[in-house]
C-alpha positions in Angstrom: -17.6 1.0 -16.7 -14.7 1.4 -14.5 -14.3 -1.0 -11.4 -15.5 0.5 -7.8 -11.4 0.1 -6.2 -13.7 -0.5 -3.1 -15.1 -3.9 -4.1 -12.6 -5.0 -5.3 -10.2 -4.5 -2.2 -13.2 -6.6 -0.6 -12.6 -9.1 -3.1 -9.5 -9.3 -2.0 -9.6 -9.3 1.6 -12.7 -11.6 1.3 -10.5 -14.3 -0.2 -7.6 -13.6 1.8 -10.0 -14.3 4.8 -11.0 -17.8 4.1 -7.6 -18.8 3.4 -6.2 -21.7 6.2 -4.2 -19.8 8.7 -0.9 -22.1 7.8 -1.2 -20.1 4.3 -1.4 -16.6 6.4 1.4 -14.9 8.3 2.3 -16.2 11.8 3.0 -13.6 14.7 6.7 -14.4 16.0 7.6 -16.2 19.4 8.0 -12.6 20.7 4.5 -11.6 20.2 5.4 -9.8 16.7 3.4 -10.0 13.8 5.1 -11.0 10.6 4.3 -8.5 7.7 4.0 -9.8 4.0 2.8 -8.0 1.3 -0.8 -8.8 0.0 -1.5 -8.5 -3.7 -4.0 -10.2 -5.5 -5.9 -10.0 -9.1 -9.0 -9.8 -10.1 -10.9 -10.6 -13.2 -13.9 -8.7 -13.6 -16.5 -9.6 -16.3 -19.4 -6.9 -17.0 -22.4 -7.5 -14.9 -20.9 -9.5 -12.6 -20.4 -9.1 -9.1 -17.1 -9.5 -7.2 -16.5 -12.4 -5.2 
């Protein structure tokens, strides 16, 4: 079974989320938003769910 691409960008963003904000980018003294790449990877057993 292939992995839904959906759930696992959730996966993703869901960890990226509870991250502490000194680990996520800062916006500038300007009022810019710094832009970093995300990337992340995900091990996926059968029958279980993302988290």
């Amino acid at each position: 079974m292939t992995p839904d691409p959906d759930a696992i960008a959730e996966c993703v963003l869901a960890t990226f989320h509870h991250l502490p904000d000194k680990r996520k980018p800062r916006p500038e003294s300007d009022g810019a938003r710094e832009w970093v790449p995300l990337a992340g990877i995900v091990l996926a057993d059968k029958g279980t769910p993302y988290y």
